[in-house]
N, CA, C and O atoms as a MOPAC input file, in Angstrom:
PM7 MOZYME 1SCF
protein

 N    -26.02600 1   -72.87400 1     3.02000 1
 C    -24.81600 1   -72.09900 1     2.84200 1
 C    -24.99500 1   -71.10800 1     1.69800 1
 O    -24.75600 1   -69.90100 1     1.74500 1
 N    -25.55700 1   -71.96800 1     0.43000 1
 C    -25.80200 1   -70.71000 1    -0.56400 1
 C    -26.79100 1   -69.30400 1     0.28800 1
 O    -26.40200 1   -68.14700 1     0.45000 1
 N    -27.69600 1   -69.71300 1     0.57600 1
 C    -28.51000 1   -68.60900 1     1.59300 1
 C    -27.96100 1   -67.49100 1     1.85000 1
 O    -28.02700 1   -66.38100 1     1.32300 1
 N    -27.19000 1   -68.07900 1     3.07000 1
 C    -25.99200 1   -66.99300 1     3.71200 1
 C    -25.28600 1   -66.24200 1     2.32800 1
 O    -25.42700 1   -65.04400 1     2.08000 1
 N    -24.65900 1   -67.00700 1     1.65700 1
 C    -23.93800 1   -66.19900 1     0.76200 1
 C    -25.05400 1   -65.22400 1    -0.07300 1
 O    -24.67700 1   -64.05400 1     0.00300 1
 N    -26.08600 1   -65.33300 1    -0.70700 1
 C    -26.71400 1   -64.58800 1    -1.16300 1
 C    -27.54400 1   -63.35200 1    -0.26700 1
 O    -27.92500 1   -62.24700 1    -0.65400 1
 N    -27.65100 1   -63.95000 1     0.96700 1
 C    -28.01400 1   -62.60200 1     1.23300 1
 C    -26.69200 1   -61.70600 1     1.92700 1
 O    -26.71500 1   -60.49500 1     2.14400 1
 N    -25.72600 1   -62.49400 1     2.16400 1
 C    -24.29800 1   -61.16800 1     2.24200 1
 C    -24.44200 1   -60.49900 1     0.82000 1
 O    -24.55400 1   -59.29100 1     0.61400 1
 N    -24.42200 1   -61.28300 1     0.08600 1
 C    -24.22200 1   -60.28900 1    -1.39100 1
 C    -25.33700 1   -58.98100 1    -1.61900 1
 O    -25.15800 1   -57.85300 1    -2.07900 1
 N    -26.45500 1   -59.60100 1    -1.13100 1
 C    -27.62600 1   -58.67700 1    -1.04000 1
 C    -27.62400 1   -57.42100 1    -0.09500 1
 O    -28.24000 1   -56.36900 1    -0.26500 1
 N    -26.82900 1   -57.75500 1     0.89200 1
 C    -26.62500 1   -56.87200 1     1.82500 1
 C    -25.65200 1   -55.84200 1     1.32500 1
 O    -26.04500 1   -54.68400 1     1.19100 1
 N    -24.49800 1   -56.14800 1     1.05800 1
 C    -23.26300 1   -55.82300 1     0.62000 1
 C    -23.62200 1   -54.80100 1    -0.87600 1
 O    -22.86200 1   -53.91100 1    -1.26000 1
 N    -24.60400 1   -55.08000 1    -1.39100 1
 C    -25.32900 1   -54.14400 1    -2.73100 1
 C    -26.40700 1   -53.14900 1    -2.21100 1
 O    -26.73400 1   -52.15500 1    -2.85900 1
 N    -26.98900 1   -53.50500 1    -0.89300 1
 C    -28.32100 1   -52.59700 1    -0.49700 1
 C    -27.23400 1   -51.71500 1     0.44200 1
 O    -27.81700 1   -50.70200 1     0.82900 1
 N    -25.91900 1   -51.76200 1     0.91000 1
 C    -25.32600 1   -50.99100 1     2.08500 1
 C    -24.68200 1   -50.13300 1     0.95900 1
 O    -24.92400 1   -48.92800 1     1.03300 1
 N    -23.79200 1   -50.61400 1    -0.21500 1
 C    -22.97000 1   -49.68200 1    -1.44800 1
 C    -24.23800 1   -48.52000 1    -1.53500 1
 O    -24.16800 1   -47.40300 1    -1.02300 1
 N    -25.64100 1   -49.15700 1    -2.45700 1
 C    -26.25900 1   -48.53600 1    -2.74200 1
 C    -26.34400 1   -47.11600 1    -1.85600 1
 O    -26.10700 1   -46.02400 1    -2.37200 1
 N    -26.72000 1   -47.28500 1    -0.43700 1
 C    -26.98200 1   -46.44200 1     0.56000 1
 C    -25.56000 1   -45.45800 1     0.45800 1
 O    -25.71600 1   -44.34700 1     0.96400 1
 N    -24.64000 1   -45.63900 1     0.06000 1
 C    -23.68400 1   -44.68600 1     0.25300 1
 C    -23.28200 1   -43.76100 1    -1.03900 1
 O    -22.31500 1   -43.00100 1    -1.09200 1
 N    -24.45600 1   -44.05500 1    -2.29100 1
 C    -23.72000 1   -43.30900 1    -3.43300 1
 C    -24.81400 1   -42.36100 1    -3.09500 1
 O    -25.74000 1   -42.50500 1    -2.29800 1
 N    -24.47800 1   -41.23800 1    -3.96300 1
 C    -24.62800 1   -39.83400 1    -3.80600 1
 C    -25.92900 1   -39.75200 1    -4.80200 1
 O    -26.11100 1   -40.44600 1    -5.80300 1
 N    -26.64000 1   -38.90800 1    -4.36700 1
 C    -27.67600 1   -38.86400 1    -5.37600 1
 C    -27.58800 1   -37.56300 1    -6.53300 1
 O    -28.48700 1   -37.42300 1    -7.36300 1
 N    -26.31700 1   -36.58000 1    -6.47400 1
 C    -26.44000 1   -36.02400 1    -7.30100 1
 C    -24.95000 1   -36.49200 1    -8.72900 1
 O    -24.67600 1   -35.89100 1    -9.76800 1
 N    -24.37900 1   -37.63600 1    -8.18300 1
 C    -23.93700 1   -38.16300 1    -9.21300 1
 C    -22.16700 1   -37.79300 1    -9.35200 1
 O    -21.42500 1   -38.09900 1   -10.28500 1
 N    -21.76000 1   -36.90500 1    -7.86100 1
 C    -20.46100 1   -36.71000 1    -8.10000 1
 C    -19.93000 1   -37.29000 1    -7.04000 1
 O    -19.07000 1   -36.73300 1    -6.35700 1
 N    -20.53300 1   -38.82800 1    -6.72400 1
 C    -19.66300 1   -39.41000 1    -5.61400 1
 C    -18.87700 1   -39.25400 1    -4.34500 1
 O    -18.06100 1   -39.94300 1    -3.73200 1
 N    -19.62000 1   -37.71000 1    -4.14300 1
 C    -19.27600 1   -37.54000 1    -2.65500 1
 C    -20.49100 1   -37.76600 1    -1.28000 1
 O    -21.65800 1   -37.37500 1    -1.32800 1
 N    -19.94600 1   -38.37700 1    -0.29700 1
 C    -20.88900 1   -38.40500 1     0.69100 1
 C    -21.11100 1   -37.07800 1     1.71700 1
 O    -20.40500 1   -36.11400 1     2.01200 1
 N    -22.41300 1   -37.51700 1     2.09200 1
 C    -22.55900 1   -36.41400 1     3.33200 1
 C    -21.61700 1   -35.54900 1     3.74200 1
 O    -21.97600 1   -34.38200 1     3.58100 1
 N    -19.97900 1   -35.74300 1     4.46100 1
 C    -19.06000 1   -35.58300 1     4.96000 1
 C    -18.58200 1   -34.53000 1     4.26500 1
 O    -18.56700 1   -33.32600 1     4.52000 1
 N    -17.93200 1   -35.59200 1     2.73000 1
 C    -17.39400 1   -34.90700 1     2.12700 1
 C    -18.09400 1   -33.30500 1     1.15400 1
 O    -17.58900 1   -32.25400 1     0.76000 1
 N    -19.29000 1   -33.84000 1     1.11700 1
 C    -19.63600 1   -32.34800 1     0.67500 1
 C    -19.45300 1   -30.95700 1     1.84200 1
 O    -18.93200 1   -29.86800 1     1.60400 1
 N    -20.15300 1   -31.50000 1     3.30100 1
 C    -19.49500 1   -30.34300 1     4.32200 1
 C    -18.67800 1   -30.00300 1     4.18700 1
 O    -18.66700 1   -28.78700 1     4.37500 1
 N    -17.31300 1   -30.60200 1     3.77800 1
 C    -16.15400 1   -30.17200 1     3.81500 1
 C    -15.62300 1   -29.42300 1     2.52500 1
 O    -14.91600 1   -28.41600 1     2.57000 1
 N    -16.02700 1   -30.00400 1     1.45100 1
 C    -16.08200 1   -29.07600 1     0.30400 1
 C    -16.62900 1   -27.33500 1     0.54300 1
 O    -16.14800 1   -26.25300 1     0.20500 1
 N    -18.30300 1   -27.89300 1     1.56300 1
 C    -18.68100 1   -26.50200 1     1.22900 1
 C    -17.62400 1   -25.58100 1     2.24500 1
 O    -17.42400 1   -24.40800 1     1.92800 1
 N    -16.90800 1   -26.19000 1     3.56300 1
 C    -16.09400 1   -25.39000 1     4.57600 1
 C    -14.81800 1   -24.82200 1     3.64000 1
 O    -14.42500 1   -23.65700 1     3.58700 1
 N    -14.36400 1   -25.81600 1     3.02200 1
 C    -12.89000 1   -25.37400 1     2.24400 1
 C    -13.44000 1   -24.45700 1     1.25100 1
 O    -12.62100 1   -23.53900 1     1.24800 1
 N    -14.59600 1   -24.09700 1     0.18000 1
 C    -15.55400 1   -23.62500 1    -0.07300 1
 C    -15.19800 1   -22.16300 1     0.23300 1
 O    -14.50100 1   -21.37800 1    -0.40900 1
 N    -15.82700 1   -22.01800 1     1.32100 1
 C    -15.95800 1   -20.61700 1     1.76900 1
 C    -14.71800 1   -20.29000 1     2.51100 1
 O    -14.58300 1   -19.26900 1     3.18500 1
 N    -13.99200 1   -21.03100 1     2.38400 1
 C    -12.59400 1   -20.37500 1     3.18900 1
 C    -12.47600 1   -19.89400 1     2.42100 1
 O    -12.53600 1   -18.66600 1     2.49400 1
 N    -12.18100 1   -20.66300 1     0.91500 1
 C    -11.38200 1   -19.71100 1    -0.11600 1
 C    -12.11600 1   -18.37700 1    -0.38000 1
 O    -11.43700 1   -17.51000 1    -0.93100 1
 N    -13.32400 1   -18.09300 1    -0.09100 1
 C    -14.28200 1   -16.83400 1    -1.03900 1
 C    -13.58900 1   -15.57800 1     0.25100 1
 O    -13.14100 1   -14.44800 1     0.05500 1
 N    -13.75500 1   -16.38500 1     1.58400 1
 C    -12.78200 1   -15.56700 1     2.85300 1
 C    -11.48200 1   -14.85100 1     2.50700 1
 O    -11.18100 1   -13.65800 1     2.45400 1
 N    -10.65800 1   -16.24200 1     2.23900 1
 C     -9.01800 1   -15.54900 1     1.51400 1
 C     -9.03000 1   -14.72500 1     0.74000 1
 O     -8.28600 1   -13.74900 1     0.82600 1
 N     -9.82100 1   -14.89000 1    -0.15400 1
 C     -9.95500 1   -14.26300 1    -1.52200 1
 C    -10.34600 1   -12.64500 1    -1.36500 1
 O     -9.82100 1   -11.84100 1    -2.13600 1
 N    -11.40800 1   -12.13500 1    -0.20900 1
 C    -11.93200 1   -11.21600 1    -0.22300 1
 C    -10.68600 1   -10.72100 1     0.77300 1
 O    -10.22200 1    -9.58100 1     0.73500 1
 N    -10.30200 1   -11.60100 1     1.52100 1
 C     -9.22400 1   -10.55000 1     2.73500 1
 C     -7.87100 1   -10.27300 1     1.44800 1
 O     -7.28400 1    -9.19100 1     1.46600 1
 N     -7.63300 1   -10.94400 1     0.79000 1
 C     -6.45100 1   -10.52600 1    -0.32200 1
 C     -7.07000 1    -9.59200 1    -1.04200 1
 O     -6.26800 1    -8.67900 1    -0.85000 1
 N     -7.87600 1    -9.13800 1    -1.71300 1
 C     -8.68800 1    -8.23000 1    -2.56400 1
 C     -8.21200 1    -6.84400 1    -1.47500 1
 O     -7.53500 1    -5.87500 1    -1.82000 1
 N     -8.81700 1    -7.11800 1    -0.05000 1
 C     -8.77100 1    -5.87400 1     1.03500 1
 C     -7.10400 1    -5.55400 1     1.14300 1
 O     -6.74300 1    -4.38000 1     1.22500 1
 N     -6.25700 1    -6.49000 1     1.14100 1
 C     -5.03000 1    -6.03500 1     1.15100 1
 C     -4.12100 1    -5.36400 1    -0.27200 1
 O     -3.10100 1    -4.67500 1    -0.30400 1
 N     -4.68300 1    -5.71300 1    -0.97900 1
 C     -4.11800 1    -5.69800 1    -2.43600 1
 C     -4.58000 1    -3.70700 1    -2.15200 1
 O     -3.81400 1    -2.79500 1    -2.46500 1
 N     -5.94500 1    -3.51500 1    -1.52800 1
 C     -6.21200 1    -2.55400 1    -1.92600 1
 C     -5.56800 1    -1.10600 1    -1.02500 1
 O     -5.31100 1     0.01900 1    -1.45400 1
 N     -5.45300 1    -1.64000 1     0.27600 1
 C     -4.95400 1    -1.51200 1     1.02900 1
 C     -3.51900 1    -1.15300 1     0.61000 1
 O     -3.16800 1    -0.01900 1     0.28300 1
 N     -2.76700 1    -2.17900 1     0.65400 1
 C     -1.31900 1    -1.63400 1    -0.24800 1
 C     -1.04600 1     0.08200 1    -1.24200 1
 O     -0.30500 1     1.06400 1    -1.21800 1
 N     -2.16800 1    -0.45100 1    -1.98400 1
 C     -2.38300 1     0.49700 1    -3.35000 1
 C     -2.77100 1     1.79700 1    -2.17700 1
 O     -1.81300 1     2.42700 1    -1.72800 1
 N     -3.52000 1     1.99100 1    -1.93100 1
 C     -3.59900 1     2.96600 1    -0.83000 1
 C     -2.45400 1     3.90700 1     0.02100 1
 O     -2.41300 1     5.13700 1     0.01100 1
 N     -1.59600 1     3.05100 1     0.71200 1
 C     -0.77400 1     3.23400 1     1.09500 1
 C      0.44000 1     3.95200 1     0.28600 1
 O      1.09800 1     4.94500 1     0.59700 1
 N      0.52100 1     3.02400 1    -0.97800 1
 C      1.16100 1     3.80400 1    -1.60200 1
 C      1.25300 1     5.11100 1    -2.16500 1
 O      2.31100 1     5.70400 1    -2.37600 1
 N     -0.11600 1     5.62000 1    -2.44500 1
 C     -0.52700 1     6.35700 1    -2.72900 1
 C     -0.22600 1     7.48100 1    -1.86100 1
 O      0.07600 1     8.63600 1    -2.16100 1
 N     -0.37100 1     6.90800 1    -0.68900 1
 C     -0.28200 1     8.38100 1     0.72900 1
 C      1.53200 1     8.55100 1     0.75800 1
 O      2.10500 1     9.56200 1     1.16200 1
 N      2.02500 1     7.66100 1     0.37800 1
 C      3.57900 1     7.57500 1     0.82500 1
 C      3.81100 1     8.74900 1    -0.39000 1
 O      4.21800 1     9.84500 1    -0.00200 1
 N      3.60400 1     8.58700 1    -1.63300 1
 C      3.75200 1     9.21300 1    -2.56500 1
 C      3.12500 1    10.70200 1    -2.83700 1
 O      3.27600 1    11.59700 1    -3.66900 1
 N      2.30700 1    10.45200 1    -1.62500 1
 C      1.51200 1    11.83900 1    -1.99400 1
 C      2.20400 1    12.74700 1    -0.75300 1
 O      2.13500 1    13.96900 1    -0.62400 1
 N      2.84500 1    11.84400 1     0.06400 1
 C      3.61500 1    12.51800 1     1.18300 1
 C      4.99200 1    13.19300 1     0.73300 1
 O      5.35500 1    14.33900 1     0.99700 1
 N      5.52900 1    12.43500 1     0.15400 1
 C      6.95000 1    12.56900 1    -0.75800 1
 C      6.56600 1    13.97500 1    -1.42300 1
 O      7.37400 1    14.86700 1    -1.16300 1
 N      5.59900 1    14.30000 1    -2.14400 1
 C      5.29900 1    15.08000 1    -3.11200 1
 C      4.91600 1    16.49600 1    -2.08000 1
 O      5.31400 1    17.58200 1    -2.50200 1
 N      4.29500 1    16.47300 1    -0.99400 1
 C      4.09000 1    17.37400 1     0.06000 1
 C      5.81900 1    17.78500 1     0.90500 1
 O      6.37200 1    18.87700 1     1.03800 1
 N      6.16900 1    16.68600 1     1.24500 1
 C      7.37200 1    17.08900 1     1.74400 1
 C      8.43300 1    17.99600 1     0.70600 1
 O      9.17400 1    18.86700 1     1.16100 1
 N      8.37000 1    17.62000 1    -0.83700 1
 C      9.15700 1    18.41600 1    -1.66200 1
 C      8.69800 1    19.75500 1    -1.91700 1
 O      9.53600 1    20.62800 1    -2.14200 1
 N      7.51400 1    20.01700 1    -1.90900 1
 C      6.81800 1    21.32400 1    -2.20500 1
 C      6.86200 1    22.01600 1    -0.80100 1
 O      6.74300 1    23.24100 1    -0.77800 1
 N      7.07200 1    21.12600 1     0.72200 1
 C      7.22400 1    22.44600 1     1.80200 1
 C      8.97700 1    23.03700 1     1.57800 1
 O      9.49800 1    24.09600 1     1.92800 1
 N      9.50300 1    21.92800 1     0.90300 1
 C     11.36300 1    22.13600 1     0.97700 1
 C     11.60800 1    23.07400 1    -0.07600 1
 O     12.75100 1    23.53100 1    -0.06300 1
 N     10.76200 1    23.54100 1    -1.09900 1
 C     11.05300 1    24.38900 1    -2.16100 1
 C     10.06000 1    26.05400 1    -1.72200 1
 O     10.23100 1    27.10300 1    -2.34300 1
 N      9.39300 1    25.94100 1    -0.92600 1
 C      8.65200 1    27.10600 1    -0.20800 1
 C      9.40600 1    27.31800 1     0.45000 1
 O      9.63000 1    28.52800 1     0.47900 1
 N     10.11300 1    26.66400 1     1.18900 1
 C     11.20700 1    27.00000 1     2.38000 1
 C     11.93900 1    27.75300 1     1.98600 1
 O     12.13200 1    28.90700 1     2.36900 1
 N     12.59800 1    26.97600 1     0.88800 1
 C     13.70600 1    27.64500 1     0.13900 1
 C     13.42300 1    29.08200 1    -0.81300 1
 O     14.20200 1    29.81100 1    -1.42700 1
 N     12.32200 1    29.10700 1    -0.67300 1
 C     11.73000 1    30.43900 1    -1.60400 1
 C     11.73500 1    31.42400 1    -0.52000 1
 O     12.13100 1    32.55400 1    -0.80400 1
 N     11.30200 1    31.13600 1     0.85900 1
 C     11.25400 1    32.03700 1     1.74200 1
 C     11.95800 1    32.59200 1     2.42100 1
 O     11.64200 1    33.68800 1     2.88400 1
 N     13.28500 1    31.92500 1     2.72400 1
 C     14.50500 1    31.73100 1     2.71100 1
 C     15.52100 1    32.44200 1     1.90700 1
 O     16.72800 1    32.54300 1     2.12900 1
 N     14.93100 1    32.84100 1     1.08800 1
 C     15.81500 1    33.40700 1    -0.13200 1
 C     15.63000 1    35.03800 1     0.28400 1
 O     16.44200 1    35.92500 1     0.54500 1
 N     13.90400 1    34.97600 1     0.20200 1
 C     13.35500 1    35.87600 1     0.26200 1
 C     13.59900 1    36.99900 1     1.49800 1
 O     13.82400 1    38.18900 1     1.28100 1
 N     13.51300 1    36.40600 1     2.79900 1
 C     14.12500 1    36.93100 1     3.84100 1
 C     15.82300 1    37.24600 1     3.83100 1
 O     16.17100 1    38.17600 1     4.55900 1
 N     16.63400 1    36.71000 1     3.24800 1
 C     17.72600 1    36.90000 1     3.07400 1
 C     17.79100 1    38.24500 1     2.55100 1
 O     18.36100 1    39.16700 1     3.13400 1
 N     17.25300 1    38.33300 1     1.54600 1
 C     17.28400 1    39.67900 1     0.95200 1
 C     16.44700 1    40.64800 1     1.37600 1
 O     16.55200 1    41.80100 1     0.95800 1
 N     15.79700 1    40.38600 1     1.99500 1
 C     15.03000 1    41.82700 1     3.06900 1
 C     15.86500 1    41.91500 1     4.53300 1
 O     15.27700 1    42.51300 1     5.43400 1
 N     17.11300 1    41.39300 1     4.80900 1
 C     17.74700 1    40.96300 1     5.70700 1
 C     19.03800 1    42.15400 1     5.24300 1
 O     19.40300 1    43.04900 1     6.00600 1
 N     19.58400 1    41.94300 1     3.89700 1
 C     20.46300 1    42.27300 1     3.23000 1
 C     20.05000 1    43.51700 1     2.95700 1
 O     20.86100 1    44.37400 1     3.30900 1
 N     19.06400 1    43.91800 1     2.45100 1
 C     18.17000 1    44.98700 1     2.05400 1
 C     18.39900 1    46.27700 1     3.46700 1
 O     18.82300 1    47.42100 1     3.30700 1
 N     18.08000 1    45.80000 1     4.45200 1
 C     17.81300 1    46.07100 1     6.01300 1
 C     19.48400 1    46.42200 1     6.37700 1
 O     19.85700 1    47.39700 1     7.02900 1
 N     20.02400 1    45.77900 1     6.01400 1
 C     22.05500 1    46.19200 1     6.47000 1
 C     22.33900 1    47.17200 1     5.37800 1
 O     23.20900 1    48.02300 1     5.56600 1
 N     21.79300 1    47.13200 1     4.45000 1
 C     22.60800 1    47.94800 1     3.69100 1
 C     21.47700 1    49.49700 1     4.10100 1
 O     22.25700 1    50.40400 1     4.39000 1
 N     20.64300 1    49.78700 1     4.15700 1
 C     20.06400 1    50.82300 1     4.88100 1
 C     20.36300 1    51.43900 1     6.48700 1
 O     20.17800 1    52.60200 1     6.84800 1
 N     20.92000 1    50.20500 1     7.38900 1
 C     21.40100 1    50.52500 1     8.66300 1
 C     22.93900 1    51.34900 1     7.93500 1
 O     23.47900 1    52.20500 1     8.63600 1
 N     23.41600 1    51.09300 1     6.84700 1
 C     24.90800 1    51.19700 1     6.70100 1
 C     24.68900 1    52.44800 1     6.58900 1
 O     25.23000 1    53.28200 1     7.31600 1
 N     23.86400 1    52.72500 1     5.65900 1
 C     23.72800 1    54.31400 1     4.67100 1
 C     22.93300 1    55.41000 1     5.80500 1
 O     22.73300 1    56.60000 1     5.56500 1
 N     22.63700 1    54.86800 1     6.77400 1
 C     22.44100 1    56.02800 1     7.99800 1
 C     23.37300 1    55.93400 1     8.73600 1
 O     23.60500 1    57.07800 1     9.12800 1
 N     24.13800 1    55.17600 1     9.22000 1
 C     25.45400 1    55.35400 1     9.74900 1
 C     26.08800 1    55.96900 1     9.51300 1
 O     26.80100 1    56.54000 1    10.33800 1
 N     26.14600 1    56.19100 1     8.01800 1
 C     27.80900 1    57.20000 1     7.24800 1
 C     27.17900 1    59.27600 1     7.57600 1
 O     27.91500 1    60.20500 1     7.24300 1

């Protein structure tokens, strides 16, 4: 009976042994795959957030640079606008003065 019991114990120390890690941070086979998968997801997330962050900034940029185009065609308008008015005005008051 002692027998049996000593070599379960023997067994039970040569099977632990077989499952510790040889670089000392107690993860097995498994768990390191999965470290390295969760791993590189994050370097994934990380780079697709970097692309959006930049992306954004971008965008903004065009919205703002659009804003700034749309105000400068509305003040040309209005310059040209002005301008024709008074070659318009210019033009009646010369039709007037050959009339009389």
């Amino acid at each position: 009976m002692n027998r049996i019991s000593t070599t379960a114990v023997f067994l039970a120390a040569l099977l632990a042994g077989c499952n510790q890690s040889t670089s000392g941070d107690g993860m097995g086979p498994a768990q390191k795959a999965g470290k390295a998968v969760d791993d590189a997801g994050a370097k994934v997330q990380s780079a697709v957030q970097d692309q959006v962050v930049k992306a954004d900034a971008a965008a903004d940029l065009a919205r703002d640079k659009a804003k700034e185009a749309a105000a400068e065609a509305s003040r040309s308008l209005d310059h040209v606008t002005a301008k024709v008015g008074e070659k318009v005005e210019k033009a009646g008051e010369k039709m007037q003065e050959a009339a009389r």
